[in-house]
N, C-alpha and C positions, 0 to 999 in steps of 0.2 A: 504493500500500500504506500503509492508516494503523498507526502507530507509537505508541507509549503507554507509559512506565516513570518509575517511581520511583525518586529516586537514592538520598532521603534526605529526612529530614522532623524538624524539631525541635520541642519541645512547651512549656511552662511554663504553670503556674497553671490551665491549663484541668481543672475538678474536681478528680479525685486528683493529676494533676500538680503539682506545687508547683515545686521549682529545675528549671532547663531540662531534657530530657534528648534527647540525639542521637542518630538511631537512622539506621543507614545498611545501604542494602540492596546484595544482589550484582548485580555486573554480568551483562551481556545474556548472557554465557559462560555461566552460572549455570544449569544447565538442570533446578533442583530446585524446590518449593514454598517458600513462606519462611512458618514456622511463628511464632505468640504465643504463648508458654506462660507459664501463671502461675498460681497458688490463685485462688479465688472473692475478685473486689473487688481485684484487684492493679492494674486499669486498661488491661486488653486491650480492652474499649468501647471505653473512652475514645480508644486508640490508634488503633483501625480507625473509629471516628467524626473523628478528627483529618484521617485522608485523607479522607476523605469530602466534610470545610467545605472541606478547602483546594483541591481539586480540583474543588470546585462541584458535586459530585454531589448533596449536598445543598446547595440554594441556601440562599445567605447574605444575611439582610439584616435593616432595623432592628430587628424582635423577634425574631428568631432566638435569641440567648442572654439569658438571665436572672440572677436574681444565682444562682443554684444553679449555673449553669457556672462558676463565679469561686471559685479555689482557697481550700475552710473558708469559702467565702461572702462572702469580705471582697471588698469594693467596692475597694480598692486594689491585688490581686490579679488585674491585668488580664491575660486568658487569651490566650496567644501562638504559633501555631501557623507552623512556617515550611517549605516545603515545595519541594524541587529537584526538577525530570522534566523528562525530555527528549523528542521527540513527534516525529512530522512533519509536514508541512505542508500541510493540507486546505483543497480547495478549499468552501467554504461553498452551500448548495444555492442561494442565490442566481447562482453560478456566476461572481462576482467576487469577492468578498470571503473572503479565508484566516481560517484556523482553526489555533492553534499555542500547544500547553501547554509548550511549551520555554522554562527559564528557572525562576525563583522567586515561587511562591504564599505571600502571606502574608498571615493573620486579623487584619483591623484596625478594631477596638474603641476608642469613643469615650465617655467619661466626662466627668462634670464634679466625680466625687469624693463625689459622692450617689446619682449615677442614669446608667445604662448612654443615652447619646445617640445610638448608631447602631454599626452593623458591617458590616464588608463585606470582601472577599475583593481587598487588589492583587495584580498583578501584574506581573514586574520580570523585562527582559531580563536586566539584571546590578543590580547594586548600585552600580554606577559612576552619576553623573550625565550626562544626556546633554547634547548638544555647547552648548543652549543654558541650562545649568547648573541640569534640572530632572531629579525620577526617572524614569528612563529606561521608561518602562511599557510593558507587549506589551498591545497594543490589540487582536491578535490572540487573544489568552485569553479574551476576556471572550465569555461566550456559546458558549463553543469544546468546551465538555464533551461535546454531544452530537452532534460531528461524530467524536468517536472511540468505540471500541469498551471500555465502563469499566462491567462488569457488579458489582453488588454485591448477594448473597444471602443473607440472615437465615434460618439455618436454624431459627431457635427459632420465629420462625413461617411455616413452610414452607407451610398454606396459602395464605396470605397473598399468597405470591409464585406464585403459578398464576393468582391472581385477573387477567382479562386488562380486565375493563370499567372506565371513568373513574368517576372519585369522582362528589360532588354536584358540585364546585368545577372539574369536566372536565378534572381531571389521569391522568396513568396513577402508580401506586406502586411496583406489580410490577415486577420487569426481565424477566418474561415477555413481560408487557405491552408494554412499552417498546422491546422487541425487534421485534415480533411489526411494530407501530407505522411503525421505523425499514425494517423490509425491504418494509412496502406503499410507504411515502413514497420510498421507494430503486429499486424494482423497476421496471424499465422498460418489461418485458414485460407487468406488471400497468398499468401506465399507459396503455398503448395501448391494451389491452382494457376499460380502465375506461366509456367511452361506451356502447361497444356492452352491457356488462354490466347497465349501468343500465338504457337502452330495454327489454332483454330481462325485465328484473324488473317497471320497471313493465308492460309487456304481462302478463306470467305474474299480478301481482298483481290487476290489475283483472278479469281473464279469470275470476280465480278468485272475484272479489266479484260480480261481474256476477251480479244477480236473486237476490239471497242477502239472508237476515236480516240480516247482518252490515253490507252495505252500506249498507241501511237504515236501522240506530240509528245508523250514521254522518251518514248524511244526518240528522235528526231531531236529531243534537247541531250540526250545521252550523247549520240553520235558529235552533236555539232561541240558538248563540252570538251569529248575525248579528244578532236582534235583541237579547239583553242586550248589546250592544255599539252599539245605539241606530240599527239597522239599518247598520249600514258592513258594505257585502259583501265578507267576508273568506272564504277557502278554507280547509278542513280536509281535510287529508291524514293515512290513516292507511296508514306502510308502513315499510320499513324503513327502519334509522336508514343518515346519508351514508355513502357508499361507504369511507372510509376510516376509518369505524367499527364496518363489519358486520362485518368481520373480526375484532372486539372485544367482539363482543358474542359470536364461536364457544366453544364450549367444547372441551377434548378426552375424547373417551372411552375407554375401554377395554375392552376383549373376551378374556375369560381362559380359556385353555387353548383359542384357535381358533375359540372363539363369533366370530361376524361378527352375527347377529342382536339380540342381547343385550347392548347396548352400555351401561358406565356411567359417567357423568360423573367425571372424574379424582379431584374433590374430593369424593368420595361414601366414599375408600378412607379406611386408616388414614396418618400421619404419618410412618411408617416405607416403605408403599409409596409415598405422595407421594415422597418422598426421595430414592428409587431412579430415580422419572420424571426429576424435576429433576435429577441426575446425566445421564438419557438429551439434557435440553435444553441444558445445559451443555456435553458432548460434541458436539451438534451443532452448536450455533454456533463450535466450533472447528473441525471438518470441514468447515463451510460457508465460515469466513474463515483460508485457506492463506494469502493471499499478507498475509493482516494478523496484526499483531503486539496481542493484546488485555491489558487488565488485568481478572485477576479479585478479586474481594476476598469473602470468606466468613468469615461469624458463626458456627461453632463448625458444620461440616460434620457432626460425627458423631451431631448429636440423632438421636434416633428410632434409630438406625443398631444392629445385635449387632454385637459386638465385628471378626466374621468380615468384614463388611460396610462396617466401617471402615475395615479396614487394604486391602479391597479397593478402598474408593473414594478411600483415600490412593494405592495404585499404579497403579489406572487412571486414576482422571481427574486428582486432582492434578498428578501426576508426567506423565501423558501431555500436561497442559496444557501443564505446564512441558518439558518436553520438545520441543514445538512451539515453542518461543521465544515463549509467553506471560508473560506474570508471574502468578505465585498468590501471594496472601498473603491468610491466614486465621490465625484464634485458634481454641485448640484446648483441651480439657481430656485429651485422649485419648492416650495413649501406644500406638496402633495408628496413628496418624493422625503422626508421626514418622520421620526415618529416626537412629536413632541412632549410626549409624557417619557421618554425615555432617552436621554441625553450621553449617554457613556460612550456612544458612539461617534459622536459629534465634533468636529474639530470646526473653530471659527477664525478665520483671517481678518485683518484688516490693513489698511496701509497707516504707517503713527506720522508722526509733525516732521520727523526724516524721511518722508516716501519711502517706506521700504517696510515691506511685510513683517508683520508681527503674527504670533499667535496670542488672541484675545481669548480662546475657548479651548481647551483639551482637557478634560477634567474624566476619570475614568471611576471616579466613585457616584456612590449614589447623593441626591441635592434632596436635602431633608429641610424641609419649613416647618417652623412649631407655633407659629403666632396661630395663636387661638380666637376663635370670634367671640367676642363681647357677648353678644346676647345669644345664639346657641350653644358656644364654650364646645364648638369643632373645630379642626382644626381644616383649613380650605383642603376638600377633596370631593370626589364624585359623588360624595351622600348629598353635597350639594350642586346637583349637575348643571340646573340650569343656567349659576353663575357662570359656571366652566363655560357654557356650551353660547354668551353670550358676551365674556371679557376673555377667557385664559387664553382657549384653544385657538381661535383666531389671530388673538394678538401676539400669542406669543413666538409662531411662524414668524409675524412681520415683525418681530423683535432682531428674530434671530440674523434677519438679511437685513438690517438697517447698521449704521454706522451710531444714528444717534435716534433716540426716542424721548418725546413729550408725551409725558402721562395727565392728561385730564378727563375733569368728571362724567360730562357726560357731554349729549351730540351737538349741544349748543353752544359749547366751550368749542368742539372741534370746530363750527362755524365761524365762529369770532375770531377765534386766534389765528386761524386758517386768512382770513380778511385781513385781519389784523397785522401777520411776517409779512403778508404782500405789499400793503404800504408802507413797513418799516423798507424792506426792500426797497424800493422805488424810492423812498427820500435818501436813502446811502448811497444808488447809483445813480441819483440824480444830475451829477456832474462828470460822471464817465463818460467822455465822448467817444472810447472804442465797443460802448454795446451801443447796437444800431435801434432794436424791437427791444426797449426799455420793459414792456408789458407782460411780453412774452419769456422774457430773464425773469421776471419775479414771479409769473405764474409757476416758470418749472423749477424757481430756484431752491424749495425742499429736496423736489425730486432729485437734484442735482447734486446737492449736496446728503443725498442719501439719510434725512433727518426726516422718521415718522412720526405723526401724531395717532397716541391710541387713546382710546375713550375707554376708562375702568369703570365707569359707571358706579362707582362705591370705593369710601375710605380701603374699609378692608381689603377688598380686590385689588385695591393701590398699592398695600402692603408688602402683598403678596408676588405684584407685577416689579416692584423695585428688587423685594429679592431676587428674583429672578432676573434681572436687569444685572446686579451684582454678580450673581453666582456664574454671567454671560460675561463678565466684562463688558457691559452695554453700558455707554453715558448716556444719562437720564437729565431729564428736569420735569418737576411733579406740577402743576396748577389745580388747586382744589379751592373752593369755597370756607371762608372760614366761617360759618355758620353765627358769628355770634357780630353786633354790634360795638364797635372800636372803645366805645363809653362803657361798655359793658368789661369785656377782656380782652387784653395787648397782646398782641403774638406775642413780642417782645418776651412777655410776662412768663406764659406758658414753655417759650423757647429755653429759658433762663434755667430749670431746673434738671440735674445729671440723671438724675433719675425717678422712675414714676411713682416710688414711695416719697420722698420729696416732694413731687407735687401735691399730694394724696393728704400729707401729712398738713399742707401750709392751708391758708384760710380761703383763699380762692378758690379751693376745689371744694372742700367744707362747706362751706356757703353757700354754693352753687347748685340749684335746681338741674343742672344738666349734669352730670357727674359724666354722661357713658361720653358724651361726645367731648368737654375734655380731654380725658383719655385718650379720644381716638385721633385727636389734634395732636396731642405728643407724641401720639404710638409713629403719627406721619412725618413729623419734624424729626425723631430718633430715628426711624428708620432710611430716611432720605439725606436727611443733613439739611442744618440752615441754608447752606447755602446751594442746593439743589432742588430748592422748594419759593413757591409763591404763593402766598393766598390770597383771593377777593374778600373784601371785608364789605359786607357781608354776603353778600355773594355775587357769581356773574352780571344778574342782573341791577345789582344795585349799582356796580362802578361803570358799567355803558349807558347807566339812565335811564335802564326799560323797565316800566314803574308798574306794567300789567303783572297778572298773578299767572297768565296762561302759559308762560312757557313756549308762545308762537313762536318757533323756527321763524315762519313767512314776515311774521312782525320786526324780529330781531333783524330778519334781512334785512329788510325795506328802512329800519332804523342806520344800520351801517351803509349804507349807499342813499341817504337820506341827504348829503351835500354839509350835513352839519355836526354830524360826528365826529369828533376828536376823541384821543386818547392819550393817556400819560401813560407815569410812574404808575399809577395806582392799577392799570391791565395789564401795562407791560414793562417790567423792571428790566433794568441796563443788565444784570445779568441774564434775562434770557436774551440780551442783542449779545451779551457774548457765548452765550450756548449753541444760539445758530452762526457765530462765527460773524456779525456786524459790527462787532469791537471788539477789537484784536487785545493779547493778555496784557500787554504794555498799557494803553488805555483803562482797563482795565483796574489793572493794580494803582495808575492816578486818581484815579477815581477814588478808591479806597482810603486814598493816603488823603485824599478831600477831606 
C-alpha cells in the first residue's frame, strides 16, 4: 500500500513570500479537505506551486527559477522552500531499488550574487549529520515522485488536463495522462496480453491495406525516400503509434441522454461539463486505489462550477476523498467549497503593510467559545439554530475571504454606513486629479479594498462574530447602538472598569434598572477593545435624526439623499477613517497626541 502526506512545509522569499512563513497541516486523523483561502494575489499559487518544486512534481533544475521567482526580484532574496512528508516505502519498477518521500525536501538555489547558478531539490532523512559527519540525504527521494500516487489538477484550465497525448518534447502534462500512463506500465494483465495485441493489429492492419490506394502512396513514399536517402534501403511503416502509447492517443466520448450511437469527444463540451467529468476521474482513481493512501492537490476546484455544484463537489468528492484517508489540499475563492463549522483544515493568506504574504490562519486545534448568553445561560451553538442560520453561517464565509470586516447591528446600520464610507470616500479623493469616475472609485472602493460589512443583528452574536474575527486573524471594527441616553450613562464610565465584578460591584450598575444590558455593553467593549469599537448614543436613529419609531429602510433612504444630511464624529469616528485606510497611522497617532 503506497502512502503519501504532508506534515508541513515552510516558505520564504519565493515571489510574494518575503519572511519565512510555517504552514503545518493535520494529521492522518484529519478526515476533512484542507482549504487556501485568501483575496486575489494573496499567494495561494504561490503556496500550492511551493509543494509542487518540493515534492518534485514539478521537476527542479538549472533554469527552472528566474529572477521573477526571487522575492521584489532582488537577486539576494534567495527563495526557500522547506518541506516535511512522510511516505512508504516502494519498491521501484526496476524491482530493487526503493522509492521513499519520508523525511525533508528542500529548494536549493545557487547564486553568485548576480546570477541565479543552478537549483535543485535535496533531500534529508533528518537534519542531523550522518555517522561519517556529512548530510545525511535519502537517496531514496530522488526520482521517487512517481512511484506514489500525487495527482495535481489546475482547474483554471480544465481542458488542459483531459489532454491524454505527449507534447512535441514526448512528455505527458495532464494527470489524466499520467495516470492513464502509470496503470498501462503497472497493469499486469495488460502486459501479458501486450504480444498477442500487437501480432493481432499488425494482421488487422495490413489485411486492411492489402491492394488498396493507400498502401500504394505508401509504397511510392518508401521508394522515392530510399532513394533521397542515396539508395540505403530503409522501411517505412505506417501504423499505429507503440503499444504503450495507443492508449494515449484514445480519446473519451460521450453519449447524452443514452445515445450509444452519437458519441462526442469529451473536449468538444463546455468547461463546466469538462468539470463535472474530471470530478467522475478523480473519484475513480480513489475507488480504484482502496488499499492506497493518495495526495491530491487542486487549483481553485470550483471554476466553471454554479454555486449548487460547488458545495456538491466540496461534499462529495473532497470530503469523500478525505474521508478515505487521502489528503486534499486545494485553494479556493469559494465559500460553498468550505466547511465553516470546522476550521482545522483551513489555512488563510493575506498580503501585511510589506506586500508580501503572510499566514493570518493555520490553526490545527479545535476554536472553543465559552461566553455564555445572558438570558438562556447557552453557550452560542445549534440549540440555537436560527441565530446560526441568520448571523454565523453566512457571515462567517464572508469573514473568512475579506481582508477586513465591520460588525454592525443590524440592516439599517448596513445602509447608513454603506452611504455613509461612500461620501467619506468622495471628500478624501476629492482633489485626486489621477481618478477620472470619482463615483465609480467610491462605489467599489470597499470592494477594493477587500473591507466587509456584516450585520450581527444582536450584542451577543457580536460576541461571538469578534471571537471568531480573532481566532481568524481578521481586523475588525464593531458599531453597535449604545442603548442608553448620554445623561443617563458615559461609555466613558462603563469602558473604565478591568473587570465585570468591578462594574457589578460600583453604584452604576446597582442602581440601575437595566443590569442585563450593562453587562452586555462591557461584555462588547472587553471583548472588542476601546479602540475597535463605536457606539451611537442612543442609537442609529437618534444621531442621523430619524425621529420615526418604524425603522423604515425606505424613510432612512430618502433621509440620506435628502440634500440635507450631514454627519460627524458622533456616526463616524476618525478611527473608523482609519480602519478603512482614509487616515493613514501617522495622522492618526497626531491626532491622539491632540
Amino acid at each position: 500500500m503506497s502512502r503519501i502526506r504532508i506534515n508541513s512545509i515552510e516558505i520564504m522569499n519565493y515571489r510574494s513570500f518575503g519572511d519565512s512563513q510555517d504552514f503545518v497541516f493535520p494529521n492522518a486523523d484529519y478526515k476533512k479537505p484542507i482549504a487556501i483561502v485568501g483575496y486575489n494575489n494573496t499567494g495561494k499559487t504561490n503556496l500550492m506551486n511551493s509543494i509542487l518544486f518540493a515534492l518534485q512534481v514539478n521537476f527542479v533544475s538549472k533554469d527552472t527559477f528566474t529572477i521573477n521567482d526571487f522575492h521584489n526580484r532582488n537577486i539576494d532574496n534567495v527563495p526557500g522552500i522547506l518541506l516535511n512528508a512522510i511516505s512508504s516505502v516502494e519498491t521501484k519498477f526496476d524491482g530493487v531499488k526503493q522509492a521513499n518521500l519520508t523525511g525533508h525536501h528542500f529548494l536549493n538555489i545557487l547564486t553568485d550574487g548576480d546570477v541565479i547558478e543552478g537549483s535543485s531539490i535535496k533531500s534529508l532523512n533528518s537534519f542531523e549529520l550522518n555517522e561519517y559527519g556529512k548530510e545525511d540525504l535519502n537517496y531514496q527521494a530522488f526520482g521517487a515522485t512517481r512511484y506514489f500516487n500525487i495527482f495535481y489538477i489546475n482547474f483554471h484550465n480544465i481542458k488542459e488536463e483531459i489532454v491524454t497525448q505527449k507534447t512535441s518534447w514526448g512528455n505527458l502534462k495532464s494527470f489524466l495522462g499520467k495516470h492513464i500512463q502509470k496503470i498501462v506500465e503497472t497493469d499486469v494483465s495488460m502486459a501479458e496480453k501486450k504480444e498477442r495485441f500487437e501480432q493481432r493489429v499488425n494482421r488487422s492492419t495490413k489485411k486492411v491495406l492489402e491492394d488498396s490506394n493507400l498502401e500504394k502512396f505508401i509504397d511510392l513514399i518508401r521508394k522515392n525516400y530510399v532513394t533521397n536517402l542515396r539508395n540505403d534501403d530503409c522501411t517505412v511503416d505506417f501504423g499505429l503509434p507503440n503499444y504503450e502509447d495507443i492508449f494515449l492517443k484514445m480519446m473519451f466520448k460521450i453519449g447524452l441522454n443514452g445515445d450509444k450511437d452519437n458519441l462526442v469527444p469529451i473536449d468538444h463540451f463546455g468547461d463546466g461539463y469538462i468539470s463535472m467529468f474530471v470530478m467522475a476521474v478523480i473519484q475513480a482513481i480513489a475507488e480504484s486505489n482502496t488499499d492506497d493512501r493518495c495526495l491530491f492537490l487542486f487549483e481553485e476546484p470550483e471554476s466553471f462550477l454554479h454555486e449548487n455544484h460547488q458545495e456538491y463537489f466540496y461534499k462529495t468528492v473532497l470530503c469523500g476523498l478525505s474521508e478515505k484517508g487521502h489528503q486534499v489540499i486545494y485553494t479556493t475563492h469559494s465559500d460553498k467549497m468550505i466547511d465553516p463549522f470546522d476550521t482545522k483544515g483551513l489555512i488563510r493568506l493575506e498580503m501585511d503593510e510589506k506586500n508580501q504574504t503572510v499566514k493570518k490562519y493555520n490553526n490545527v486545534a479545535e476554536f472553543n467559545y465559552e461566553e455564555v448568553d445572558e438570558d438562556t445561560g447557552e453557550v452560542i451553538n445549534y440549540s440555537r439554530y436560527n441565530e446560526f442560520i441568520k448571523t454565523i453561517e453566512p457571515n462567517l464565509n464572508r469573514m473568512l475571504f475579506s481582508r477586513k470586516v465591520i460588525l454592525v447591528e443590524g440592516p439599517n446600520d448596513v445602509l447608513v454606513y454603506k452611504y455613509a464610507i461612500k461620501q467619506k470616500v468622495l471628500q478624501f479623493i476629492a482633489d485626486d486629479a489621477t481618478i477620472e469616475n470619482k463615483e465609480q472609485y467610491a462605489d467599489a472602493y470597499m470592494n477594493f479594498e477587500n473591507i466587509s460589512i456584516v450585520c450581527h443583528h444582536g450584542k451577543g452574536t457580536a460576541n461571538y462574530l469578534i471571537e471568531l474575527c480573532k481566532h481568524f486573524s481578521i481586523d475588525y471594527f464593531v458599531i453597535n447602538d449604545w442603548d442608553f441616553d448620554e445623561a443617563d450613562l458615559l461609555i466613558s464610565e462603563v469602558a473604565g472598569f478591568s473587570t465585570l465584578a468591578d462594574l457589578k460591584a460600583d453604584t452604576i450598575y446597582i442602581a440601575s434598572d437595566k443590569k442585563a444590558m450593562i453587562t452586555t455593553n462591557w461584555n462588547l467593549i472587553n471583548a472588542s477593545g476601546i479602540d475597535n469599537i463605536h457606539f451611537n448614543v442612543k442609537k442609529l436613529e437618534t444621531v442621523i435624526g430619524y425621529s420615526s419609531i418604524d425603522k423604515s429602510s425606505i424613510a432612512i433612504w430618502e433621509l440620506l439623499n435628502s440634500g440635507s444630511f450631514e454627519f460627524d464624529e458622533q456616526l463616524f469616528p476618525e478611527k473608523l477613517e482609519t480602519f478603512i485606510g482614509l487616515r493613514n497611522d501617522k495622522e492618526a497617532e497626531e491626532l491622539e497626541e491632540e
